[in-house]
N, C-alpha and C positions, 0 to 999 in steps of 0.2 A: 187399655191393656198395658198400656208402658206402666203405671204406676201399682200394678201390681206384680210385678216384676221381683226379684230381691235387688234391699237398698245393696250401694256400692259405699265406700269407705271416700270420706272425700279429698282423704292423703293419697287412693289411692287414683282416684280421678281427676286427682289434682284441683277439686272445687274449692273456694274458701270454708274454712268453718262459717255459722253463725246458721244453721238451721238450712229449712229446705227451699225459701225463698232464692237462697245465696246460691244454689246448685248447679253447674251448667248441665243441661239437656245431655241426655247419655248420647255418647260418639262423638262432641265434640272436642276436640284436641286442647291442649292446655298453650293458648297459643303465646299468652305472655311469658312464662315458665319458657317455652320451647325458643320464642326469639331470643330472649336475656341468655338460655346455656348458647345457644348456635353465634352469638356476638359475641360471649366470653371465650368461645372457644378460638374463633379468628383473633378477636384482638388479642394478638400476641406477639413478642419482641420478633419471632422467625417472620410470622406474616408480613409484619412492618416494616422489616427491613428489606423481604424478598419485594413486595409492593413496592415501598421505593424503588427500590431499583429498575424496577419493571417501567415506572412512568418514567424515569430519569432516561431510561434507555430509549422509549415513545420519542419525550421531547426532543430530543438530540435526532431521531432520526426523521421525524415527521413536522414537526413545528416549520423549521428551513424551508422544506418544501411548497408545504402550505403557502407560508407568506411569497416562495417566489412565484408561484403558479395566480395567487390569486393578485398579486402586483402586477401582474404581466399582462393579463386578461382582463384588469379592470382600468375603465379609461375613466373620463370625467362624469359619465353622465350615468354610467352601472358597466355590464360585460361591454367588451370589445376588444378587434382585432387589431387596433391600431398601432400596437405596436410592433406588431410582426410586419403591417404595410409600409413601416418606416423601417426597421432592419433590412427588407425583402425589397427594398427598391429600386428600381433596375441602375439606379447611380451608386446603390452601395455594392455592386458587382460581387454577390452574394453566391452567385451560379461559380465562381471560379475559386471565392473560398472553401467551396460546398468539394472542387475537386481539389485542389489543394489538399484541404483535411485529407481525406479521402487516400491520394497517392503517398502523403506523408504515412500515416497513420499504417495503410496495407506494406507499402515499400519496407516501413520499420519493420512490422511485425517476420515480414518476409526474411529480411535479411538477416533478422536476429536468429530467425527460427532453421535457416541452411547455415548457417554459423553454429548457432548451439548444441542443433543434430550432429553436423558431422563429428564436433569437437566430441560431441559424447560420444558416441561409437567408437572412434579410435579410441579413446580413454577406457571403454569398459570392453573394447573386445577386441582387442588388438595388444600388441607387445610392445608400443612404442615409446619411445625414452620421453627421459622429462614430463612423466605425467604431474610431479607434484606443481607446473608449471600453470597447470589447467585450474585448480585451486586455490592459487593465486591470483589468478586473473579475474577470478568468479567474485573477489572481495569488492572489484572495483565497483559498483552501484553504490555499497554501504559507504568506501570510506571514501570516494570522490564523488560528491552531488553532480548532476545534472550541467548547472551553471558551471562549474570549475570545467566539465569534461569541454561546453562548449563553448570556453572561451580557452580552451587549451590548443583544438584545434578551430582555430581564430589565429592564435598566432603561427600553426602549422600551415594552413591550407587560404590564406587570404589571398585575395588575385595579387596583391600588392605587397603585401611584407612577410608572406608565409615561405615558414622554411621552406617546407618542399618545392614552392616554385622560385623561390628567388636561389636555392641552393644545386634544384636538379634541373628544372626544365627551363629555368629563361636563360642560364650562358651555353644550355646546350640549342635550344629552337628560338628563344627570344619569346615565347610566348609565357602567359600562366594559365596552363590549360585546368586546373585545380582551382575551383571556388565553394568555398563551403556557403556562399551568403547568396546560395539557390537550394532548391526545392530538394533536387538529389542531392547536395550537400548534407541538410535535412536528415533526409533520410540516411546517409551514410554515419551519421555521428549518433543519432538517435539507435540506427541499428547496431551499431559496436557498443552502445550503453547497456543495449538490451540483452545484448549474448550472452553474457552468464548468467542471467538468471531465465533462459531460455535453453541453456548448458546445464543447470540444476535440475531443471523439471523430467530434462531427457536422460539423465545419468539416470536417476530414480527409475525408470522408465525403463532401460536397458538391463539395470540390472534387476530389475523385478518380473524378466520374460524367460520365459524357460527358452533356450537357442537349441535344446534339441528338434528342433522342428529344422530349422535352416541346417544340424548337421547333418540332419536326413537328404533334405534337399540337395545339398551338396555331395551326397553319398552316391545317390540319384543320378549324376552328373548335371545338374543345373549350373549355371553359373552365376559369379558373385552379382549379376547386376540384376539377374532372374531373380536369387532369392532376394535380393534386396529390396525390387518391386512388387515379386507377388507374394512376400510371407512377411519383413520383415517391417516393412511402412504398415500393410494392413494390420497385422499386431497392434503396431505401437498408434494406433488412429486413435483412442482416446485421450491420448496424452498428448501426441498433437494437437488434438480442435483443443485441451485445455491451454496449452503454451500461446496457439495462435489468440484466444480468447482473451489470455493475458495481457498478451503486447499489444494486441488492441487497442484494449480498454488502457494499458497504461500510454501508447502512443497518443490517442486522442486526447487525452488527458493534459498530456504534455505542456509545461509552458515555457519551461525555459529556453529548450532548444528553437524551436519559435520565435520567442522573442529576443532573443541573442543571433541568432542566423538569420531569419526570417524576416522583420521589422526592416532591418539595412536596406532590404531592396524592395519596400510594400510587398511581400509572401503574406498574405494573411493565411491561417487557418481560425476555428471556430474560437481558439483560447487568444490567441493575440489579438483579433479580432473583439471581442470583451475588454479585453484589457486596451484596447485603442479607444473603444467607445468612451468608457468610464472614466476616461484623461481626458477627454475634450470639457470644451466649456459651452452651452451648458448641457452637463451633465444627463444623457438619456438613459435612464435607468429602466426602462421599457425594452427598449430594443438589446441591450444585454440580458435583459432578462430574455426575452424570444431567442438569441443567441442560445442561451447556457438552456433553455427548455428543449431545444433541437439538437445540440450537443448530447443531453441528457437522453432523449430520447434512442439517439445513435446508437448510444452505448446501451441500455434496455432492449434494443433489440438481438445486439449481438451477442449478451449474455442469454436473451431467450433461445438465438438461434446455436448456440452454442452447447445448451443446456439439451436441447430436442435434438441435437446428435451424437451427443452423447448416452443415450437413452438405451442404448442395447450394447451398454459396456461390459458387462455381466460375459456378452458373446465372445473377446477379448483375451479371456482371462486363462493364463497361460502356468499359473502354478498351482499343485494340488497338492497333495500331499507326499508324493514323492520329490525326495531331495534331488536338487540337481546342482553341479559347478559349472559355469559357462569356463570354458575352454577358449585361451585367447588363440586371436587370429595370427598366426605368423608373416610377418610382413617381408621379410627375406631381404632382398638388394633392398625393397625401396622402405625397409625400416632406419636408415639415416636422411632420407631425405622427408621422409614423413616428420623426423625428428627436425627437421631443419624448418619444415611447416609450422611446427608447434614454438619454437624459438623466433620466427618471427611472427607470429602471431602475436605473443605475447609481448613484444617490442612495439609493434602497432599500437594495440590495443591499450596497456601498461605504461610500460618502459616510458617511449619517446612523449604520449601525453603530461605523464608528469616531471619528464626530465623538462622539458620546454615550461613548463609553469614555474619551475626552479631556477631556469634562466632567465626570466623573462623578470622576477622575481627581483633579480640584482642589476637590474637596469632601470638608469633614470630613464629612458626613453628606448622602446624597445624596437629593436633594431636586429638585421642579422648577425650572425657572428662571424666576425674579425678579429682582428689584433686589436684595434683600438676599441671596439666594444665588450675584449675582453680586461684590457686596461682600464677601463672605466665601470668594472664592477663591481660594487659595493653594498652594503649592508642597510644605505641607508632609508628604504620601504621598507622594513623591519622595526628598525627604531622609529619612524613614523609612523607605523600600525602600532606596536609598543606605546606611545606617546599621544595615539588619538584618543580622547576621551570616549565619541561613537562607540569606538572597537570593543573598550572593555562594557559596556552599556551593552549594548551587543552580547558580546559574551555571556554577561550576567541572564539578559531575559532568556536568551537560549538556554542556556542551565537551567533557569528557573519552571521556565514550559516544558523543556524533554524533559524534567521528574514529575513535574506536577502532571502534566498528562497519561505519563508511563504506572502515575502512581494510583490515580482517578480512573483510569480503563481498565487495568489488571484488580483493579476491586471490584469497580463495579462487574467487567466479566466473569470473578471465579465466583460470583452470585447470581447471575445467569445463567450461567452455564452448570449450576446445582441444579437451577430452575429446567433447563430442558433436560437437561442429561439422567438425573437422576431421580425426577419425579414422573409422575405421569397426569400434571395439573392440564386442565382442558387449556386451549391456546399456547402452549409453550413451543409448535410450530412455528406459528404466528410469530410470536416473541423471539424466538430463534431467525427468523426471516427480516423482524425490523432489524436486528442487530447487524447484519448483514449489509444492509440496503447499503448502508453510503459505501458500501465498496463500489457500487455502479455509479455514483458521484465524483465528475471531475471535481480535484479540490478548487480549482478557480471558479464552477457552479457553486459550491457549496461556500466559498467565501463571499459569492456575491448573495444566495441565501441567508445566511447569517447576518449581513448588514442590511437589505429587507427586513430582517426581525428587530435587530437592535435600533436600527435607525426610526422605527415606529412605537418600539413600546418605549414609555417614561421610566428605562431604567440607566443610570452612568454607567453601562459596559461597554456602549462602542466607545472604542479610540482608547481603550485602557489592556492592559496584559491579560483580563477575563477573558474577552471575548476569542482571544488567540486560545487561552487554555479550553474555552470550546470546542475552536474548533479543529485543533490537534484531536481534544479529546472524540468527538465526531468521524473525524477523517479515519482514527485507525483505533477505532471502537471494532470492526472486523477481526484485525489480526489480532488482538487483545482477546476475543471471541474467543477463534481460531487456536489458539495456545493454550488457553482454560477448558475448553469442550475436550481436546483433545487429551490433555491430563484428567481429566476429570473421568474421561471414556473408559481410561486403563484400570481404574481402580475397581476391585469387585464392593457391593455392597453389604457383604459381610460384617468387613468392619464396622462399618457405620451403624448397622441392625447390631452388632454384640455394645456398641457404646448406649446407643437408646436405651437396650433393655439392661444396663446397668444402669440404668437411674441418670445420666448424664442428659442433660438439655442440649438441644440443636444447633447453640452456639456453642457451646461448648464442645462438641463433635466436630462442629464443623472449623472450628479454631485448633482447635489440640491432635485432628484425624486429618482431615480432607484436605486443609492447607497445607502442614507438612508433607504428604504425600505428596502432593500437586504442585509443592517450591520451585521441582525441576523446570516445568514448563510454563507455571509464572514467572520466574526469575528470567526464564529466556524472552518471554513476552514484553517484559520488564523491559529487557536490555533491549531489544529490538526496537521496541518505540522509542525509548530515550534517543537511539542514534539516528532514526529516520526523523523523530522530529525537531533534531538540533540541524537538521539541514532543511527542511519544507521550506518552500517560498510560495508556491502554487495559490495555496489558502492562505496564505499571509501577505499577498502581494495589496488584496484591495482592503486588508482590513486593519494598519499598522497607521499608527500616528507619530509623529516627532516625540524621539525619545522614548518611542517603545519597539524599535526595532530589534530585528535579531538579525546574526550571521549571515544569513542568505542572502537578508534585505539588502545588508550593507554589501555588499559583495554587488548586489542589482546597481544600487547609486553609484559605484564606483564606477561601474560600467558606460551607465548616463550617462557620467560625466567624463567620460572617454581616461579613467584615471585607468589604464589597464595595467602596467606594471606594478602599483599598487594594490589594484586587485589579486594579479599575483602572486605576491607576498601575505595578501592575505589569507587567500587561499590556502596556500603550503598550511599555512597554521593551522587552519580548519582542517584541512588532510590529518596532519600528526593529531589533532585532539581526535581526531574519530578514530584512527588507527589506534590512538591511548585505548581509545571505550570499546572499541572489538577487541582488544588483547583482553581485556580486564573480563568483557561477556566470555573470552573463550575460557581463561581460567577459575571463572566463578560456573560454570558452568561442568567447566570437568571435577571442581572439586564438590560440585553437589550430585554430581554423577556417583563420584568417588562412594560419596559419603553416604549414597541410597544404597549401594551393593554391599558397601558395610554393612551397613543395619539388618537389609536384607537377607 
């Protein structure tokens, strides 16, 4: 019955010419034809380029892991736990690092996070003076690293040479009741590091709550400490678990305060504890790995548990569509002495940190101040940072990695972030989530991941300035994300659909459209990375060779080797180049502001 059927065309069946033997059977598909157009179609420069980028982003996020998981788990003879039985041994007293971490890590987040709250509240809803004081304070994370704040108070709070005790409490009690080179020391330095950007997250926070609820309440006759408990925390609960979430994951993270406080008196936590291992000889790279996997693990839980309370934020949500102006709180008599609050705070916090690094700075040997230590103050840790070869060596690789990383991430993310945002290709969740991951990555896990990979494959990258532009590029592959998704979000696709269907290719759109639009928040992304990673040490500590150090490092050796006035002096210097590169992001930033409301 088939063959008498009417013939078909075999252009139109797609068969060869050459008669009836050559025919394919009616219904079945032209399947060479159809593979060759469906490959011409993919293989093309957007695919290629989006595809790279896609495994670029894989590798960086998944490879590190891999190698440290399965290093860690495999012994000599196939799987085994042996290395966690030698980390975990009742002589490596593992149970007191375990609390340690633990009270460091909550204590910071804790006290960053009643710091940052209150500070924000006065600020957005209250009348009290010297707010631009609070914005100023908020800089300190960017332009003073980690290391300078805790060797700043080092010279402040030492049982033995620190100002506050040798100036206030030993000619008054003969004690030094002030030691930062303990546990609660720790946590007091780490938590003053953390307040403004725990003061950031609450402003946002404050002023994104509609307060006519609390003027009800107070209308009501409640009082301020009713509404403050039953309307004004339950509100702001999202933003909390995410601040508390933050200082967490960056507490645990931590290494310098740690190992600058910490180490002095054996405090381990889980990062110095790695970094103590990896300096012995010989070298057990098992049991830091068990370390950095149990670290790793800490932090994955408390973003899961973090992420599941925040799940009914939706219920929260306190602006609609009617406008509102919070109305500041009058503070009446005690608006001077609240103002006296905020002036020493920022004296604290500010001021005396880096006034004391500035003294300290101009001493061959640092000492309290006197007559005779101020007669012997001089310039000359200056012209010997000046004159170190390290220093400008130093300088250079730092330059070299905060662009090349700044310049490597905000590419590869404004091409990911095309990928989830504005397409709707299956996996770009997925893709969107690897991109993510190493923000749950201490960077001392992750440096010690990356020389697991380097140290195995036969490529020259460890011990070279690559494997650093790694793992910068790795470490804040997030915030890079985070600044391209979020540009990327605002734009409608209009434009983009009127360039296609004028005949424009998808580089071409996406080079001469999507980019210019999106400058604002690459450029910020830009500048962001540049200055977080001209100071990193964390990830750089285990993976730097002689003569490829940067900034930080050198700042770490000085330390070693107890050069601390000259650390000092170095210091100042790294303060003013970061403070150069925050002036320069703020006004490259307003003048691209500027110049979108132009055009606009």
């Amino acid at each position: 019955m088939a063959m008498t059927s009417a013939p078909t065309s075999p252009a139109v069946r797609g068969a060869p010419a050459g008669g009836p033997g050559h025919e394919r059977p009616t219904g079945e598909p032209p399947k060479r034809g159809r593979v060759g157009s469906r490959v011409r179609q993919l293989a093309t420069p957007q695919n290629a380029l989006v595809g790279a980028c896609v495994l670029v982003v894989g590798y960086l996020a998944l490879v590190p892991l891999v190698y440290l998981f399965h290093d860690t788990f495999t012994g000599a003879t196939g799987p085994s736990f042996a290395a966690f039985e030698r980390a975990y041994a009742p002589e490596q007293q593992a149970g007191s690092m375990l609390v340690n971490s633990l009270i460091f890590a909550i204590g910071s987040a804790a006290l960053a996070l009643v710091l940052g709250t209150t500070l924000a509240y006065i600020q957005v809803r209250t009348d009290t003076p010297f707010k631009g004081l609070f914005f100023a304070a908020s800089l300190v994370p960017l332009v003073v690293p980690a290391i300078l704040y805790s060797a700043s108070w080092i010279f402040l709070g030492d049982p033995s040479i620190g100002l506050f005790n040798t100036l206030l409490f030993q000619p008054l009690t003969g004690h030094s009741p002030i030691n930062v080179f303990s546990i609660w020391g720790m946590v007091w330095v780490q938590g003053l590091h953390l307040a403004p950007v725990a003061f950031l997250l609450m402003v946002a926070a404050f002023r994104a709550m509609d307060p006519s609820l609390e003027e009800s309440a107070s209308m009501s006759g409640a009082s301020r400490f009713t509404i403050l408990r039953r309307i004004t925390v339950p509100l702001l609960r999202p933003a909390i678990i995410s601040a508390v979430l933050l200082m967490l994951v960056q507490s645990l993270e931590s290494f310098e305060v740690p190992g600058l406080l910490g180490l002095q008196n054996g405090i381990y936590v889980f990062t110095s504890r790695i970094y103590f291992v990896l300096r012995q000889f010989p070298t057990d790279y098992g049991a830091a790995g068990a370390y950095a996997i149990t670290l790793l693990a800490i932090a994955i839980v408390g973003v899961v548990l973090g992420a599941r309370l925040s799940r009914n934020a939706k219920g929260y949500q306190t602006i609609t569509g009617k406008a509102f102006r919070p109305r500041p709180i009058e503070l009446g008599r005690a608006r001077p002495w609240v103002g006296l609050g905020v002036i020493l705070y920022f004296a604290v916090t500010v001021v005396i940190p880096v006034a004391v690094l500035v003294y300290a700075s101009l001493l061959k040997f640092y000492a309290a101040p006197s007559l005779d230590t101020i007669k012997s103050m001089s310039l000359q840790n200056y012209d010997d940072v000046l004159h170190m070869p390290l220093a400008l060596t130093a300088l250079k690789n730092s330059l070299i990695l905060g662009v090349g990383a700044a310049v490597v991430v905000m590419a590869l993310t404004s091409v990911v972030s095309w990928v989830v945002v504005r397409t709707r290709a299956r996996g770009r969740r997925v893709l969107d989530t690897l991109a993510f991951l190493p923000l749950v990555v201490p960077g001392l896990v992750l440096g010690l991941a990356l020389s697991f990979v380097y140290l195995r494959v036969n490529l020259p990258i460890y011990g070279t300035l690559l494997i650093l532009l790694i793992s910068y590029t790795t470490r804040y592959l997030p915030y890079g994300m985070r600044y391209s998704s979020s540009a990327m979000a605002q734009m409608s696709a209009e434009l983009e659909e009127s360039a296609l269907v004028s005949g424009a290719s998808w580089f071409q759109t996406f080079r001469r459209i999507l980019l210019p639009l999106a400058s604002s928040g690459i450029l910020a992304g830009f500048i962001y990375i540049l200055v977080v990673s001209f100071r990193e040490l964390s990830s750089t500590i285990l993976l730097y060779s002689p003569g490829k150090e940067v900034l930080s490092v050198l700042l770490w050796e000085q330390f070693e080797n107890g050069q601390l006035t000259t650390l000092a002096a170095l210091g100042v210097c790294m303060v003013l180049i970061l403070v150069f590169l925050v002036l320069i992001a703020y006004r490259l930033g307003a003048r691209v502001g500027l110049e979108s409301s132009n055009e606009s």
